[in-house]
C-alpha positions in Angstrom: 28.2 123.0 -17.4 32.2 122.8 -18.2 33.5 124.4 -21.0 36.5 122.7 -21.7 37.2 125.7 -24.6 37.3 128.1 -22.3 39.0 131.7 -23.8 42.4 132.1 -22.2 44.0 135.7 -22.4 46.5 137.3 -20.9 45.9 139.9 -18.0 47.4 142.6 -19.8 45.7 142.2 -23.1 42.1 141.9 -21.0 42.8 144.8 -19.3 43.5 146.3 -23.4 40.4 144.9 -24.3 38.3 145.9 -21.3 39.8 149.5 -21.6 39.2 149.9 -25.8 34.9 148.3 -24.7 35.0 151.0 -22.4 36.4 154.2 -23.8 35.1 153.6 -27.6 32.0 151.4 -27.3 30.5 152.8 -23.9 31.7 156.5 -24.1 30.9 156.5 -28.0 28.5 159.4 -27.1 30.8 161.2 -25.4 34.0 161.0 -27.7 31.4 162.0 -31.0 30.1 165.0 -28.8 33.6 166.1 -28.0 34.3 165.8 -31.9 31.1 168.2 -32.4 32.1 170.9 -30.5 35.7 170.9 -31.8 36.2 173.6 -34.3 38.6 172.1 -37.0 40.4 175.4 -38.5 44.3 173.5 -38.0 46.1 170.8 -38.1 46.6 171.1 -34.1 42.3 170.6 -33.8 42.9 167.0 -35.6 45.3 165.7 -33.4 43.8 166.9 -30.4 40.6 165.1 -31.4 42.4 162.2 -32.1 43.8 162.6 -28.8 40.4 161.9 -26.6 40.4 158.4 -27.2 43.6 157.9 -26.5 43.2 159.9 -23.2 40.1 157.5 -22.2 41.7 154.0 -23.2 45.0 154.9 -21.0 43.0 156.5 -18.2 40.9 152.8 -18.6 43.7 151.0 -18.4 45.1 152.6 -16.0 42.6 151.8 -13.3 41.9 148.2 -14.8 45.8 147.7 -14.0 45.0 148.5 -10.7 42.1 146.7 -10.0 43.7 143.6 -11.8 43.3 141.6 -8.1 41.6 137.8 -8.5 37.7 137.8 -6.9 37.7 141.8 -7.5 38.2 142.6 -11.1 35.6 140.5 -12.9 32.7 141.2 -10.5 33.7 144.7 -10.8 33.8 144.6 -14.2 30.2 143.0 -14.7 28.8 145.8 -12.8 30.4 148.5 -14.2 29.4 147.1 -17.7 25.6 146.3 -16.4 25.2 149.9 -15.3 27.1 151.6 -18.1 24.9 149.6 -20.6 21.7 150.9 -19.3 22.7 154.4 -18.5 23.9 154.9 -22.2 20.3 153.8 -23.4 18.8 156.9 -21.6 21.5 158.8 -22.7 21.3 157.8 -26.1 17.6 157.4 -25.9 16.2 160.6 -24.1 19.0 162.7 -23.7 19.5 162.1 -19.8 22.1 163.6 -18.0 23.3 160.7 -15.5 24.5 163.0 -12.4 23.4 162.7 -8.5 19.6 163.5 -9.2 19.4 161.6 -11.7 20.7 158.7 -9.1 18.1 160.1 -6.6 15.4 159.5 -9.0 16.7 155.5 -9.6 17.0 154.8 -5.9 13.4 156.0 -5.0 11.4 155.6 -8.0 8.7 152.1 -7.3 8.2 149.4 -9.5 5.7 151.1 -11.5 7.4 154.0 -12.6 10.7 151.5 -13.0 8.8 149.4 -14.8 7.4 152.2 -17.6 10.6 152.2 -18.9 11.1 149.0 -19.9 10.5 148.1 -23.6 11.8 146.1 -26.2 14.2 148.1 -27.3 16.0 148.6 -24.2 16.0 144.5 -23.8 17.8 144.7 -27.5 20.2 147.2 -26.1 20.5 145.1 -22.6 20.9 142.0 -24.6 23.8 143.8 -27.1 25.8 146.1 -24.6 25.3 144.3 -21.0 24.7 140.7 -21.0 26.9 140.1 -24.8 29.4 141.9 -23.2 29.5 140.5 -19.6 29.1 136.4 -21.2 32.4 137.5 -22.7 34.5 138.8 -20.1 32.7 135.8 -17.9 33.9 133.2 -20.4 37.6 134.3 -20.9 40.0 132.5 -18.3 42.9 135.3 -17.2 46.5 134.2 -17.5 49.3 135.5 -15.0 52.9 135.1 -15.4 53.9 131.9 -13.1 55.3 134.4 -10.4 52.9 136.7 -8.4 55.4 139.5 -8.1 56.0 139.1 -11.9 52.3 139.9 -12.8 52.7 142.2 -10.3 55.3 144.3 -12.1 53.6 144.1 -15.4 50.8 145.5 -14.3 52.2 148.4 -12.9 54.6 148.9 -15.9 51.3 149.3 -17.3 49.4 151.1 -15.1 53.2 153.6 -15.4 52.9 153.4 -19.4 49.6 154.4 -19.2 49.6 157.3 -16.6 52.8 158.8 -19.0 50.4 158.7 -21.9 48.0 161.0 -20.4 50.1 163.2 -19.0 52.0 163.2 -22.6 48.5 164.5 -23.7 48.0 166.7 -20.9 50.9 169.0 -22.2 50.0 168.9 -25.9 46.6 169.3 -25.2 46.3 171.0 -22.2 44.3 174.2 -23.0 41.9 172.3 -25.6 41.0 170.2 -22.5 40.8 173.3 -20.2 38.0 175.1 -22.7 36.4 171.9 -23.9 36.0 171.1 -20.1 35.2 174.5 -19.2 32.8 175.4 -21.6 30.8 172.0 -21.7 30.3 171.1 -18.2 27.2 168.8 -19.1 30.0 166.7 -21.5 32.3 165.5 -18.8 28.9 163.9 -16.8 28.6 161.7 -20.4 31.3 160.1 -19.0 30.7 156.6 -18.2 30.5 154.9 -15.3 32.5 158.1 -14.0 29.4 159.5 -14.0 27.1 157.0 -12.6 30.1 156.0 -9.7 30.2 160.5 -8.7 26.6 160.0 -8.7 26.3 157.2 -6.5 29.0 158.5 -4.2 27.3 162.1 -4.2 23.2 160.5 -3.1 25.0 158.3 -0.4 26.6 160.9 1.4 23.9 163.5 1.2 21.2 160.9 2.0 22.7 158.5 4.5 25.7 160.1 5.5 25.1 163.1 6.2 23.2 163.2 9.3 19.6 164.0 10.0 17.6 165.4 6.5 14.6 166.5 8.4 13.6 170.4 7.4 14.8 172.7 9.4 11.9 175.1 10.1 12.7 179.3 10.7 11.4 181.8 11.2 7.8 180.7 12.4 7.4 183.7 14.5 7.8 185.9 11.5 4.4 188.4 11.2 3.8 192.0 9.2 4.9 194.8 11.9 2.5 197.8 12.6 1.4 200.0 10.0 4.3 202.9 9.2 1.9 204.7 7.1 -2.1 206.2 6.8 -2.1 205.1 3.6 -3.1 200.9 4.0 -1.8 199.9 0.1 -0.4 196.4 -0.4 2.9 196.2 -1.0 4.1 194.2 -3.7 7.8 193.4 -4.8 9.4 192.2 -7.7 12.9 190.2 -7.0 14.9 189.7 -10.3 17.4 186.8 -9.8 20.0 187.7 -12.5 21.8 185.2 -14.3 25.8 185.5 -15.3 25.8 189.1 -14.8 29.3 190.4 -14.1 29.5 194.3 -12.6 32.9 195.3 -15.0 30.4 195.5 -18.0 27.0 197.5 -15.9 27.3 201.5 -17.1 25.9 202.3 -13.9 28.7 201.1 -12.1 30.7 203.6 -14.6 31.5 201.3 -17.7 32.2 203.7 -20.5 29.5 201.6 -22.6 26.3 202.4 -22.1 24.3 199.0 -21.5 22.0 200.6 -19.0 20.1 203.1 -21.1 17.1 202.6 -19.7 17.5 201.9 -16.2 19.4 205.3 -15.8 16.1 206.9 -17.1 14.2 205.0 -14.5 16.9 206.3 -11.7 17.4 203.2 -10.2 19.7 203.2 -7.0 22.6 201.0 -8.2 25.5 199.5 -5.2 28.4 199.3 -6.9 30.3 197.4 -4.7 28.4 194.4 -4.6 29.8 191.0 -3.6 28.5 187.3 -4.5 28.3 184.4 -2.3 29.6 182.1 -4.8 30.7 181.9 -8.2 27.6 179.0 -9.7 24.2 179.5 -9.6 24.4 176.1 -7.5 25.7 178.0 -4.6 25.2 181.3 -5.2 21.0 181.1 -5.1 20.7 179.0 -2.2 23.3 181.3 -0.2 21.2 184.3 -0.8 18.0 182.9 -0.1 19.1 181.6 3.6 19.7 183.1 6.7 23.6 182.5 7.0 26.2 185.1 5.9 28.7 183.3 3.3 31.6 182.9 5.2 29.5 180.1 7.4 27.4 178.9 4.7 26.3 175.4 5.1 24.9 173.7 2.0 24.0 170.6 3.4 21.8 172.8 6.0 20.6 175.0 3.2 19.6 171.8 1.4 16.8 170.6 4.1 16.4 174.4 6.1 13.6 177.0 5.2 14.7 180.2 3.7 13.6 184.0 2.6 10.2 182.8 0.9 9.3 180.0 3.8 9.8 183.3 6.5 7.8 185.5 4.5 5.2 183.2 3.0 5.4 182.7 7.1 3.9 186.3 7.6 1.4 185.8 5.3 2.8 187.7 2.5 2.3 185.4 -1.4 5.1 184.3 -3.0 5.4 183.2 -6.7 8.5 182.1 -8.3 9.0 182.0 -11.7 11.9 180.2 -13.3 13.7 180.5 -16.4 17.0 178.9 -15.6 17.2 175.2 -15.0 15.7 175.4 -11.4 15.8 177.3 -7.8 18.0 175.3 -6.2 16.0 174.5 -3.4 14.9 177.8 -2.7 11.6 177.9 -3.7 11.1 174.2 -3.4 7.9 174.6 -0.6 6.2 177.9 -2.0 4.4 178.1 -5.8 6.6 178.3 -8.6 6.6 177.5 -12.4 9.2 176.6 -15.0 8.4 179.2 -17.6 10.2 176.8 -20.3 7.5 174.1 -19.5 4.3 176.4 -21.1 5.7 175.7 -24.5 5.7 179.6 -25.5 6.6 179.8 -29.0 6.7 183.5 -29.3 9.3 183.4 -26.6 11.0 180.1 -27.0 13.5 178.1 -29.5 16.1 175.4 -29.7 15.6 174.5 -26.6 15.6 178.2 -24.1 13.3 180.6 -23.6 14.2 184.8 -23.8 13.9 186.5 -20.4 10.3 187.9 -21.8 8.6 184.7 -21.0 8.8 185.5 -17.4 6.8 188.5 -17.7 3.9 186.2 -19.9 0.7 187.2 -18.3 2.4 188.3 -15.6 -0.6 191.1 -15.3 -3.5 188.1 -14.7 -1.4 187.1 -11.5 -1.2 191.1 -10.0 -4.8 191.5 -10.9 -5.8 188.4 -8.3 -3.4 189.7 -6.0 -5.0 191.1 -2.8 -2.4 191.1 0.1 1.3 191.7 0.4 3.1 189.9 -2.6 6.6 189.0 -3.8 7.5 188.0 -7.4 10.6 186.5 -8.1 11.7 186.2 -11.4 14.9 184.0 -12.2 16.5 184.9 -15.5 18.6 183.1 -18.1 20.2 186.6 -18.2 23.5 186.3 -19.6 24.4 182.9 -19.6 27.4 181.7 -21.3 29.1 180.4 -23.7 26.2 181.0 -26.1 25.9 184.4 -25.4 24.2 185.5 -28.8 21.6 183.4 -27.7 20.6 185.5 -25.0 19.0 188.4 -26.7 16.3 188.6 -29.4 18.3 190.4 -33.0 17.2 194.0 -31.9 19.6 194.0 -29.3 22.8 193.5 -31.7 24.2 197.0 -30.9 27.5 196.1 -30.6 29.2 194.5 -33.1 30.7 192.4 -34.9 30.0 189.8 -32.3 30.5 186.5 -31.2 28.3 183.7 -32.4 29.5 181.0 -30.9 29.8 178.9 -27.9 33.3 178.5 -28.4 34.1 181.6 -27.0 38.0 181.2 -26.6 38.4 181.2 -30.4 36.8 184.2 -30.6 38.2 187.5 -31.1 38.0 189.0 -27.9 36.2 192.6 -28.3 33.7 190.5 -30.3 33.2 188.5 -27.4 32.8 191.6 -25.3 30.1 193.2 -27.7 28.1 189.9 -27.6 28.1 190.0 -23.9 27.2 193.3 -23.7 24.3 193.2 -26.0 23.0 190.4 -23.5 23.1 193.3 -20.9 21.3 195.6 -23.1 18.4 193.0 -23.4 18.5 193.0 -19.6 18.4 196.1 -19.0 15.3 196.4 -21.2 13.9 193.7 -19.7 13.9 195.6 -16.5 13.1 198.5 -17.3 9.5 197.3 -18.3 9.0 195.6 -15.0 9.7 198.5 -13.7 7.1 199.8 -15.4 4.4 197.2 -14.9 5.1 197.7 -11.3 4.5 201.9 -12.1 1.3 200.9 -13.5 0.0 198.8 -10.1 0.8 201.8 -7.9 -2.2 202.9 -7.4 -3.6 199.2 -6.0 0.1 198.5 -4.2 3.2 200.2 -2.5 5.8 198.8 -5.4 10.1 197.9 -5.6 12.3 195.7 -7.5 14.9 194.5 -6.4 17.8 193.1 -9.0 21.1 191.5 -8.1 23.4 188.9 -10.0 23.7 185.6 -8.7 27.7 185.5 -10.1 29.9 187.1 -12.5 31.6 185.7 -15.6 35.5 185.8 -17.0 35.6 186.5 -20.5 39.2 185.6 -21.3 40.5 187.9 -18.3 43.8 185.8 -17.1 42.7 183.8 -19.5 39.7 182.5 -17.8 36.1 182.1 -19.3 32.6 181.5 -17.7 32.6 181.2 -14.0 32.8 178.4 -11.2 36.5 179.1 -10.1 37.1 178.3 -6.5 35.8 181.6 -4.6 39.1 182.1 -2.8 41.0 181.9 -6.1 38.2 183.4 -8.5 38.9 187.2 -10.1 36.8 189.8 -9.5 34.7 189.3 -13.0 33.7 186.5 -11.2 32.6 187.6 -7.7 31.7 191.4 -8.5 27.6 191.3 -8.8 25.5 194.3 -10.3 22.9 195.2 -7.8 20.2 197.4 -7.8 16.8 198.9 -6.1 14.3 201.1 -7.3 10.8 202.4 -5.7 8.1 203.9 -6.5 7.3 207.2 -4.5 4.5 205.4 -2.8 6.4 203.2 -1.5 9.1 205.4 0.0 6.8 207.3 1.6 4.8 204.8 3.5 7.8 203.3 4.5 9.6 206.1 5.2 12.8 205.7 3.1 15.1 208.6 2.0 15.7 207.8 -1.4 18.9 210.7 -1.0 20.5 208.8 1.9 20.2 205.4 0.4 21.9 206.9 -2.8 25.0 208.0 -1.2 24.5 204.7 1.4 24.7 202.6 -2.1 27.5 204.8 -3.7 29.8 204.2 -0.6 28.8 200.8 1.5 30.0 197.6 0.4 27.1 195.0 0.4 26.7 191.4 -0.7 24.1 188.7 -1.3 24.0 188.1 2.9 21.6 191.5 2.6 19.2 189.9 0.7 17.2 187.6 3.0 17.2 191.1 5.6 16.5 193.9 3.4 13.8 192.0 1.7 12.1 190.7 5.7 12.6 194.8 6.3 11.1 196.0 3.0 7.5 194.1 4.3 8.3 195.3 7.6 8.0 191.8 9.0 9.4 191.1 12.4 10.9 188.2 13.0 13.8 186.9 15.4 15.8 185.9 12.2 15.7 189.6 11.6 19.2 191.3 11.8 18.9 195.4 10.8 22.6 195.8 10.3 22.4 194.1 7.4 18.8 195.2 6.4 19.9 197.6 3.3 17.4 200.3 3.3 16.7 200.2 7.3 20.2 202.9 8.0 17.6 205.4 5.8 14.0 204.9 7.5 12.4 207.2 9.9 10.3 205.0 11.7 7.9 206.5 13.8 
């Protein structure tokens, strides 16, 4: 059918129109999440809130200019609008963070499970934000100047006018952007189709492009050596997974504030030199759960290779993992774990997280069905920023005044400190009582914990905050882990440590998160060929018979 009434409109005000749709209408969310978290105390918060639109029509308009090429830009368009549409219903909808899983789950869920999402309402929204939307920019004919080179120019005066605007913004703005950004990592994936195009890109170069996926299977040979001691006790150890905790601010490493009371009563063994792999959980956990040193970790191996728990749930020893912070990472993907948060604790749980005491929850009914070798690994929320105050219950406001807030950088920076530190406190307390649930098992089991940091954190240091700097760039808040060990005397004597050598070993030796997946093969004693003693902690302060 002809429409002889076609719309006509000029390239450059399309590319206007297409870029306002875009920045105000599909990244609504976004811009009225940005305006939540803004704290407006000045005249300087205004502007700068004003300013995010204008930041997300120019950069829109910007790449319309460029894509501004007959056959290209109104095919382009319809898809981007299509599958901005729909991924703002789930957002809007359910909450759902559009990022490369998220992509993973649309390209292999079925027809059923695609097709239990489908309701009325989302045909409304379809109807409203996708199909309204693309009849439009379908109807409108696109005028060009009469010379190519003409429309050609305009569009990348444009496309200049455009990239000045930002950059215009960029040096009003800059440091607003830097802590919005910085401290609301989850806002910049509301982002749309930015998101859903990183996605994409992301799933189609692990899953296609990145070679063979198949697991990678270590350590099959691995098997519990020959007894060391008469005594034939289980063993059974605890590994805390800490979350966000930085070294600087861990008394036992000599901080002048005490935020280890209790684990200097338990007389822990504490390394003070301590390195991480990486500086996000993302890296960080798988890292120290595989068998490669950092400086030639792979991730995309790490992604589809065993690790620590497949090699020892290899020797027969049972593994539980117990989460608390948004996932393992892939590390205990193929052994039992459970997401603490999911069991709907209210004595432990609110607004959404769950206090580190939730992983200790019946933690007793497990041990008591325990009746072979055993490792427990518990993976905190520990300190994890900005909301800091959220990460200890009230009794563990020691420090004040403090910080309660997650926009940290406004805050005053010893209040900031206190806050963190009382996260430490609740950490240390934390501890401490596994320490002494595991006291209370000695007599069924030869007992240890093991704690260590997955990362640091900056707390305005350089004027950085949280973590996730570029390892060869990051500070020392970042990279310098707390890391400790303590057993009980059973244990050191059927393996035949000397507690006294491995405290001056800690005080002096520089470890990192490459000891892990050793020391905690040599603290079962299992013998494996993915076994390496140099970097086996403890195994420099055995007598082995």
């Amino acid at each position: 059918m002809k429409f002889p009434n076609k719309l006509q409109c000029h390239s450059t005000w399309f590319n206007f129109g297409a870029a306002l749709f875009f920045a105000i209408v599909l990244n609504g969310l976004f811009v009225f999440r940005a305006w939540q978290i803004i704290t407006y105390d000045r005249l300087h918060d205004y502007l700068f809130a004003a300013s995010i639109p204008v930041v997300l029509i120019s950069a829109f308009y910007f790449i319309f200019s460029l894509i501004a090429w007959p056959f290209i830009r109104k095919p382009l368009l319809i898809v981007l609008v299509l599958t901005s549409a729909a991924a703002n219903y789930f957002m809007h909808s359910f909450g759902t963070v559009i990022d490369t899983n998220m992509i993973e789950n649309v390209f292999e869920s079925n027809a059923q499970e695609a097709g239990a999402l489908i309701s009325r309402t989302w045909v409304v929204w379809m109807l409203l934000m996708g199909i309204l939307p693309v009849a439009v920019i379908s109807s409108i004919r696109i005028q060009n100047g009469q010379r190519w080179w003409w429309s050609l120019l305009q569009r990348l005066a444009g496309a200049l006018g455009a990239l000045l605007i930002i950059l215009l913004m960029a040096v009003l703005f800059y440091k607003d952007y830097a802590s919005l950004i910085r401290n609301n990592k989850g806002l910049v994936k509301m982002i749309t189709p930015a998101n859903i195009v990183s996605g994409t890109g992301h799933y189609v170069d692990q899953r296609w492009l990145q070679g063979s996926q198949q697991l990678v299977k270590i350590g099959q040979d691995a098997h519990k050596g020959p007894l060391i001691a008469a005594e034939q006790k289980k063993t059974l150890v605890v590994l805390v997974v800490g979350e966000t905790g930085r070294a600087e601010d861990f008394s036992l490493g000599g901080y002048q504030r005490d935020t280890n009371p209790q684990l200097k009563q338990q007389q822990v063994i504490y390394y003070p030199q301590a390195t991480s792999c990486g500086t996000e959980t993302a890296v960080s956990v798988p890292c120290m759960f595989s068998n490669m040193p950092r400086e030639q970790y792979d991730a995309n191996l790490a992604h589809h290779q065993e690790g620590l728990l497949d090699v020892l749930a290899h020797a027969g020893v049972s593994v539980l993992w117990r989460e608390n912070d948004g996932g393992c990472k892939g590390a205990c993907d193929r052994v039992p774990h459970t997401d603490m948060t999911m069991w709907n604790l209210t004595q432990y749980c609110h607004d959404g997280f769950c206090l580190d005491d939730v992983l200790l929850h019946n933690l007793d009914n497990y041990t008591a069905s325990l009746h072979n070798d055993g490792i427990i690994v518990l993976h905190q929320m520990g300190s994890h920023g900005p909301a800091y105050y959220q990460r200890y219950p009230s009794q563990f406001r020691r420090f004040t005044p403090t910080c309660d807030s997650n926009q940290i950088q406004d805050c005053d920076h010893q209040a900031l400190v206190n806050t963190y530190d009382n996260s430490l406190l609740y950490t240390d307390d934390m501890l401490s009582r596994t320490i002494d649930k595991l006291k209370a098992l000695s007599d069924r089991f030869n007992v240890a914990l093991v704690y260590l940091s997955d990362h640091g954190e900056s707390l305005g240091e350089h004027g950085m905050y949280l973590h996730g700097a570029p390892y060869m760039f990051a500070p020392s808040q970042q990279t310098h882990i707390p890391l400790l060990m303590w057993m009980s005397p059973g244990y050191a004597a059927a393996y035949h440590v000397n507690q006294g050598c491995l405290r001056q070993q800690a005080a002096e030796t520089p470890v990192s998160q490459d000891n892990l997946f050793h020391t905690l093969l040599g603290m079962f004693n299992i013998q494996t060929g993915e076994y390496q003693p140099r970097l086996d902690m403890i195994r420099s302060c055995q007598t082995l018979s």
